[in-house]
FIDREN-758397 format. One line per 3 residues: number of its first residue (from 1); their letters; for each residue y, x negated, z of C-alpha. Coordinates in steps of 0.5 Angstrom, whole numbers. Last residue first. Example, Ala and Ser with C-alpha at 12.3 -4.5 7.8 and 13.67 -1.06 7.14 Angstrom:
2> SA> -2 -27 14; -9 -25 16;
END
This chain:
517> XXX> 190 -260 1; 188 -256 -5; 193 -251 -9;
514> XXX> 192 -243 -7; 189 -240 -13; 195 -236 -17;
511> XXX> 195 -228 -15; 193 -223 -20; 198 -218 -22;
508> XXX> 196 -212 -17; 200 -207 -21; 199 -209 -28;
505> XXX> 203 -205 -32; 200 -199 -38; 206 -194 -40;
502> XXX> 204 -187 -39; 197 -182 -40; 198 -175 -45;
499> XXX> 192 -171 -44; 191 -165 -49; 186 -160 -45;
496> XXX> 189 -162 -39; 185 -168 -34; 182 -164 -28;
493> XXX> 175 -166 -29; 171 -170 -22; 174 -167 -15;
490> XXX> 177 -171 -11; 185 -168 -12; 191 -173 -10;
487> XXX> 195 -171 -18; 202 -173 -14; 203 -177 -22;
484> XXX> 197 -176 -26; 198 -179 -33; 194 -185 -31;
481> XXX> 201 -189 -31; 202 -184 -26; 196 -185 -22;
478> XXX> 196 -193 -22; 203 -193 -19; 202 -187 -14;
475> XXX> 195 -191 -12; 200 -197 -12; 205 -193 -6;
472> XXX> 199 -190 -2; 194 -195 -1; 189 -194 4;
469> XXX> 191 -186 4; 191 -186 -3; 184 -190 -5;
466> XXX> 181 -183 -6; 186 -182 -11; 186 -189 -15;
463> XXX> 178 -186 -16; 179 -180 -17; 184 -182 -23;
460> XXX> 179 -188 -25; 173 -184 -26; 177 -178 -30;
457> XXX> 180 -183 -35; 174 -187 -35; 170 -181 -37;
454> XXX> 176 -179 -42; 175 -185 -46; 168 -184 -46;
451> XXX> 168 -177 -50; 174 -178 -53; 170 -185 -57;
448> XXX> 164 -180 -57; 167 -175 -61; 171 -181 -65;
445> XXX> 163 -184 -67; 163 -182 -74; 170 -186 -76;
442> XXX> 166 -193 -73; 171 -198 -71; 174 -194 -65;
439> XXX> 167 -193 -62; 166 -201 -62; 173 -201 -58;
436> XXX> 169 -196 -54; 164 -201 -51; 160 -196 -48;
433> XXX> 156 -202 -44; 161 -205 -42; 166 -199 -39;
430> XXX> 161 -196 -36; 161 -202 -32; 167 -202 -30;
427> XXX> 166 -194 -28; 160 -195 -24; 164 -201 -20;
424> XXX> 170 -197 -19; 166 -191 -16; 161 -196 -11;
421> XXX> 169 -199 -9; 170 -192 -7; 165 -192 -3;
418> XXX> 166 -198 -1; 172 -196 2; 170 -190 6;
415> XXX> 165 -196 9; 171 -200 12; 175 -193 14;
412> XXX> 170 -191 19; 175 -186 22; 169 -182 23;
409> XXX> 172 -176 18; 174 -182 15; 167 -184 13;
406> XXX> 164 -177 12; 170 -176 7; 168 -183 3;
403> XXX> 161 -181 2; 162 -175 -1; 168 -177 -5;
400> XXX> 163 -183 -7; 157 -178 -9; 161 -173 -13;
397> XXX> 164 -179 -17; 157 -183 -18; 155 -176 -21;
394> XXX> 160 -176 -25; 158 -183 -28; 151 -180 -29;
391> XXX> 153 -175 -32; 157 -180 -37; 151 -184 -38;
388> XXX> 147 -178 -39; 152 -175 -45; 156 -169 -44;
385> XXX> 155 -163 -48; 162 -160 -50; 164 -166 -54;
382> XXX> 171 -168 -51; 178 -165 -51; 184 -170 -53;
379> XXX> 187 -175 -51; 194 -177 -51; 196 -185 -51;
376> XXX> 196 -185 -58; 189 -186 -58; 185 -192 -60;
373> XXX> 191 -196 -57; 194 -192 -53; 187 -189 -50;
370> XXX> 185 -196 -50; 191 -199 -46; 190 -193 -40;
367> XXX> 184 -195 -39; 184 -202 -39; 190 -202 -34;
364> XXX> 187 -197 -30; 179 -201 -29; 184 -207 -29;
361> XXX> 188 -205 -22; 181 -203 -19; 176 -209 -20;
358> XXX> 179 -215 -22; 187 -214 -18; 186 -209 -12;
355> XXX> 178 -211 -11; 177 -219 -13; 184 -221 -12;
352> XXX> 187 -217 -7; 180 -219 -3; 181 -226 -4;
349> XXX> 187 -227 -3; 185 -223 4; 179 -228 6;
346> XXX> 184 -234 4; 189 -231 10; 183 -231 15;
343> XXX> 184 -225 21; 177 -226 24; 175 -219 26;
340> XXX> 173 -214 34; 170 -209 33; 171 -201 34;
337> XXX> 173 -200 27; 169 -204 23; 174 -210 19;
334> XXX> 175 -213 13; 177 -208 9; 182 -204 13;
331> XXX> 187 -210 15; 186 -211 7; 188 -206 4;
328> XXX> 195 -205 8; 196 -212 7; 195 -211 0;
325> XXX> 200 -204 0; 205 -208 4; 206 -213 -2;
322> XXX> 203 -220 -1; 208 -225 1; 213 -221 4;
319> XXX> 208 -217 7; 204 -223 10; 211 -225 12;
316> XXX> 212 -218 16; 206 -218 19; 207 -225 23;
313> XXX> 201 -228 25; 201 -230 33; 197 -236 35;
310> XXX> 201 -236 42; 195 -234 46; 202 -230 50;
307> XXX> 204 -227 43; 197 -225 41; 192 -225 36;
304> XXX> 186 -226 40; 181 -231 39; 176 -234 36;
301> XXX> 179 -238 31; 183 -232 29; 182 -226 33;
298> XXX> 184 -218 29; 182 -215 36; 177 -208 37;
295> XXX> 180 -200 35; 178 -195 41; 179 -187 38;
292> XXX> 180 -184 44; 180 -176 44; 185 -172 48;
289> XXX> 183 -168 55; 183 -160 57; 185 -159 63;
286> XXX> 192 -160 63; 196 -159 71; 199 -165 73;
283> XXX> 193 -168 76; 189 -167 71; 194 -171 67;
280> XXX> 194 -175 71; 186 -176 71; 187 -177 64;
277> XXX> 191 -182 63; 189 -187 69; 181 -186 67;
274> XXX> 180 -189 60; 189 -190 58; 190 -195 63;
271> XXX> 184 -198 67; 180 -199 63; 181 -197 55;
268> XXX> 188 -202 55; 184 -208 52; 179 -205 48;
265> XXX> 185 -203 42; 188 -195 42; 188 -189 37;
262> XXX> 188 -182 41; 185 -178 35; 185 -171 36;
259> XXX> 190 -170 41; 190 -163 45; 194 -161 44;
256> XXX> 198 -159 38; 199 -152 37; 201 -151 44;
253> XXX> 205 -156 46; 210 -154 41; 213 -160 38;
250> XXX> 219 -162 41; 228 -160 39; 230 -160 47;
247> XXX> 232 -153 48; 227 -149 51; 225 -155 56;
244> XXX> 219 -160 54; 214 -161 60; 210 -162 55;
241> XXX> 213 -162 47; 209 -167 43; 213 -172 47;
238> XXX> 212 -171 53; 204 -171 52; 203 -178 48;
235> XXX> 209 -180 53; 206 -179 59; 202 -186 58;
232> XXX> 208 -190 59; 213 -187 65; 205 -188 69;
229> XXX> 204 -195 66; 211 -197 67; 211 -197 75;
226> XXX> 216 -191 77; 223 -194 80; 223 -194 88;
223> XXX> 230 -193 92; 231 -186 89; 226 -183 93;
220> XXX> 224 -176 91; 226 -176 84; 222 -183 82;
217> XXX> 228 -187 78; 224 -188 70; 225 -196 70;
214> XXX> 229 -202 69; 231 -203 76; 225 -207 78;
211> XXX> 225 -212 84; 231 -209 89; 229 -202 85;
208> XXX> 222 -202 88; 217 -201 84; 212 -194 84;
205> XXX> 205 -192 82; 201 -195 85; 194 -193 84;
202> XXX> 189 -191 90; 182 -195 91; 176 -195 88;
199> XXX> 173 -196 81; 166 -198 80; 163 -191 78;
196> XXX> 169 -190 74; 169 -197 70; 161 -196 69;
193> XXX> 164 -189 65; 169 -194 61; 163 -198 59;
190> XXX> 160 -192 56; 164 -189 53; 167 -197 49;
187> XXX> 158 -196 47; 161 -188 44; 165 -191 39;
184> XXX> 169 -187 41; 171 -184 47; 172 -177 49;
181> XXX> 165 -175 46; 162 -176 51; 164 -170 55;
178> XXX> 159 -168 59; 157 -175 63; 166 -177 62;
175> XXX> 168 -170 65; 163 -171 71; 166 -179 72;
172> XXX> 173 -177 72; 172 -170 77; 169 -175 82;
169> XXX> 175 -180 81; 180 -175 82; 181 -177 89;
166> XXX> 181 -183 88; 187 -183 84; 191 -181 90;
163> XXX> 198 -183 87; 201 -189 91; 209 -190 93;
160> XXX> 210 -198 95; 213 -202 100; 212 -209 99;
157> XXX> 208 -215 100; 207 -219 95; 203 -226 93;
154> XXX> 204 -228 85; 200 -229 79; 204 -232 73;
151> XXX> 199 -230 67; 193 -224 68; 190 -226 62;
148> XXX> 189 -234 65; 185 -232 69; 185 -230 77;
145> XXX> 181 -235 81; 173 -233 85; 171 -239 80;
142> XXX> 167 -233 77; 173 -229 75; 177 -226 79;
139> XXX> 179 -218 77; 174 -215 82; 178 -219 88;
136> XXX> 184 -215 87; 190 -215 83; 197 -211 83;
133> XXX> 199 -209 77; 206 -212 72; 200 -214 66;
130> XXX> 205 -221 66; 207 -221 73; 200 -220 77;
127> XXX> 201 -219 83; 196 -222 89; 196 -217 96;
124> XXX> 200 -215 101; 201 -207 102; 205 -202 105;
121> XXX> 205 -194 104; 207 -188 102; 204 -182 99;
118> XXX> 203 -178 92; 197 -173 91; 200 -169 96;
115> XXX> 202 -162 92; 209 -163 93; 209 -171 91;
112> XXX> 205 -169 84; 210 -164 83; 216 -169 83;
109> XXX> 212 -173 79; 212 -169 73; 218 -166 73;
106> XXX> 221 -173 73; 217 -175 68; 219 -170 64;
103> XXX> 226 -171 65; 225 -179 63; 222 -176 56;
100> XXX> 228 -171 54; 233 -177 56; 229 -181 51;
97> XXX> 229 -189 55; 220 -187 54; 222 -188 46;
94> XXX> 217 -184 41; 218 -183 35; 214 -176 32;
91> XXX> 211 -175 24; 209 -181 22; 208 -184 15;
88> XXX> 207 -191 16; 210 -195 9; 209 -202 11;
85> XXX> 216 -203 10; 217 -198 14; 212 -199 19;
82> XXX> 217 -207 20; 224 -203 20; 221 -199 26;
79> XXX> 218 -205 30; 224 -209 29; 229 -204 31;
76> XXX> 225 -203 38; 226 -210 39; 233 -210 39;
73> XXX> 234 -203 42; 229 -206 48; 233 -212 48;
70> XXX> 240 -208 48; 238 -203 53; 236 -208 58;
67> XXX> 241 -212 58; 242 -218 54; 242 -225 56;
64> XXX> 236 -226 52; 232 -230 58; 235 -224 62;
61> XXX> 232 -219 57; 226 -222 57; 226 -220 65;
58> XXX> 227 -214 64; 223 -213 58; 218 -216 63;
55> XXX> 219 -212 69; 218 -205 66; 221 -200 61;
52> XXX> 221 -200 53; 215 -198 51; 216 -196 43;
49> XXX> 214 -190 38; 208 -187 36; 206 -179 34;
46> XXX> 203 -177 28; 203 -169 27; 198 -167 22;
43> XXX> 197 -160 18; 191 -160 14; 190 -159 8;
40> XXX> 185 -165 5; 190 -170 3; 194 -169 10;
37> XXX> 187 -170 14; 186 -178 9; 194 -179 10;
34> XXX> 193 -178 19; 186 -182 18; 191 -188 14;
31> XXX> 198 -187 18; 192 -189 25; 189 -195 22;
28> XXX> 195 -196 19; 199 -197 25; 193 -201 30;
25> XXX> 193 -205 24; 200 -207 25; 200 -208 33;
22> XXX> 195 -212 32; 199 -218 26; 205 -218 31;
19> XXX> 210 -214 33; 216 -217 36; 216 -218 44;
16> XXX> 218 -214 50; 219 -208 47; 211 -206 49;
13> XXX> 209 -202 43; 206 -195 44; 199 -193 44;
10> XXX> 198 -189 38; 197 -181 37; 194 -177 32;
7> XXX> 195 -169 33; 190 -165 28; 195 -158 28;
4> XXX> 191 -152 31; 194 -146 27; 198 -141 32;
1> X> 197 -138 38;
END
């Protein structure tokens, strides 16, 4: 078998509306762990993509006056051109209409039907339009009604095919007890083990087509269409070659399972990929489970960012407006993975200000003017014996580069970037207390001058590197006019013997204090 390739995954975005400021950060939450492993030698395989089956963008599509096809490849279309823009580095799209998928699927539910896990039964019961489930009286709240979350409940009764999620249920909650690290962080672990023990019950998998045309057809009954959660979840295995034929141009299965990183919000951990996913996969012939990493809700004012909540944020103002890098930043900064956030527009003008532009943009600039200045823009080699202020701005480096991997290599990202802030913060007050244009003033001091010119060159290289991942088109700006373009090493002393760096310009240009009301 060849090399285990890191195999990070998100969940799909629904076709039935554009993408807003949540689906952005899921996004590059999951290109900046993918960025971070290829930095450090590893191979990756990023996969996302789109939904596009289901009643509601059936329904949409109506409101549109457009099929089905036409709506989802418009919505398809606006979410492709807004992760361009905000620079997501995937590897493999994913669009459940994708012939090789819908086969797949198939496949996947004709085996489940022969072996017996799929039966055919009536039921009555409250459905809700909106999450396109049945609901049952564990889902009312405490006035014994269905909230406003489910939207437009309606009363059916129809005949529908189930898949026998009971009986997997045991199998479930033995896997989540001896594999806790299947979900992270490890508190949503232990709300989705509370979640099995209270499951019950059976799952329809199917709709029928007199309700539901726009949907993957089940192979053995073609009156029924199958319910878009089971045709969604499959595809983070159908596309990374499950299932695939020998023709079909996929990943091999084999080197990429399974996903080492499944990145998802809180809200579709239970029921959809905490205990549906995995239990079809088991029941379909893969033992061995993919890893959630489990992201908290950008809210304003409290709430969930969200179409239905109708307090939408438009991530593609917020990158016109602010540069994608800046929105890319701040949706790392202000935020501890797993938790929820308070979105505030001032807080990331704030942000680009005091971090890109005060602090890491002016460390660049000053250090690149200085060596022109005093230097002719090349840099020759320093003393042989460091002085202390020096190895201690070293050992700054070394320390923030460790830290920085401890905390990508937990997804922590908010805390990768204080490290990396700790190193620029040394580093600019290294800058004060040297006082190179005193140095440049005093013949006798020009070792001395190479000397710290040099550091804060080393300093503000690692530093622009380590920061790649979260700001990779600044961070290639700062880097070539640093005189390491593509340069991405994290270790302290790489600069040549004679060093030549380029033309200083602002890459974080300070933002205009917003006028008072």
């Amino acid at each position: 078998m060849s090399e285990k390739t890191f195999f990070i995954t998100t969940a799909i975005d629904y076709t039935n509306a554009p993408p807003h400021i949540g689906h952005a950060y899921e996004k590059v939450l999951a290109d900046v762990i993918a960025r971070w492993h290829r930095e450090r030698g590893r191979r990756v395989f990023f996969l996302t993509g789109v939904d596009q089956h289901g009643q509601k963008v059936q329904q949409s599509a109506e409101k549109a006056g457009l099929t089905p096809t036409e709506f989802a490849g418009r919505m398809t279309a606006a979410f492709k051109s807004l992760w361009a823009k905000l620079g997501i580095s995937y590897d493999g799209w994913a669009e459940t209409t994708d012939p090789r998928h819908v086969r797949a699927v198939q496949d996947v539910l004709q085996q489940l039907h022969d072996q017996g896990d799929l039966y055919r039964a009536r039921h009555s019961g409250y459905y809700s339009v909106r999450q396109e489930q049945f609901l049952t009286d564990k889902e009312r709240n405490e006035a014994g009604e269905f909230g406003p979350e489910w939207g437009e409940v309606v009363l059916l009764e129809e005949e529908n095919w189930y898949f026998r999620l009971s009986k997997y249920r045991p199998w479930l909650a033995e896997y989540l007890a001896s594999h806790p690290e299947f979900v992270t962080p490890s508190f949503r672990g232990v709300e989705l083990a509370n979640a099995v023990a209270k499951e019950a019950g059976d799952l329809c998998i199917s709709r029928p087509k007199s309700r539901l045309e726009w949907g993957i057809e089940l192979p053995f009954d073609r009156d029924y269409v199958t319910y878009v959660w089971f045709d969604a979840l499959m595809n983070y295995a159908t596309f990374a070659g499950y299932r695939a034929e020998a023709n079909a141009e996929l990943p091999d299965f084999d080197t990429l399972w399974p996903c080492d990183a499944h990145v998802i919000g809180k809200d579709i951990l239970v029921p959809a990929h905490g205990i549906y996913w995995p239990v079809m996969l088991k029941a379909s012939g893969v033992d061995v489970m993919p890893r959630l990493l489990v992201h908290g809700w950008w809210n304003l004012g409290g709430a969930k960012v969200s179409k239905s909540a109708g307090n939408v944020v438009d991530p593609n103002a917020l990158a016109d407006r602010y540069g994608a890098d800046a929105l890319r930043y701040y949706l790392m900064r202000d935020i501890v993975t797993g938790r929820d956030a308070d979105f505030n527009e001032e807080r990331l003008r704030i942000r680009y200000n005091s971090d890109l532009a005060n602090n890491l943009g002016n460390l660049v600039n000053r250090t690149v003017s200085m060596i022109r200045r005093y230097r002719d823009g090349t840099l020759s080699v320093s003393a042989a014996e460091k002085s202390s202020d020096v190895t201690a701005l070293e050992s700054v480096g070394a320390d923030a580069v460790r830290r920085f991997d401890e905390a990508m290599e937990g997804s922590q990202i908010h805390a990768a970037l204080e490290a990396a802030w700790d190193l620029t913060s040394a580093a600019n007050a290294f800058v004060e207390v040297a006082a190179p244009w005193k140095l440049a003033k005093d013949p006798t001091q020009a070792a001395r001058l190479d000397e710290v010119l040099r550091a804060l060159l080393e300093a503000s290289r690692l530093a622009s590197a380590l920061l790649h991942p979260i700001l990779p088109t600044a961070s290639e700006r700062l880097l070539e006019q640093l005189g390491f373009a593509g340069n991405l090493s994290a270790s302290w002393g790489v600069a040549d013997a004679d060093h030549a760096v380029g033309e200083p310009s602002p890459v974080f240009p300070k933002l205009e204090e917003q006028p008072s009301a």
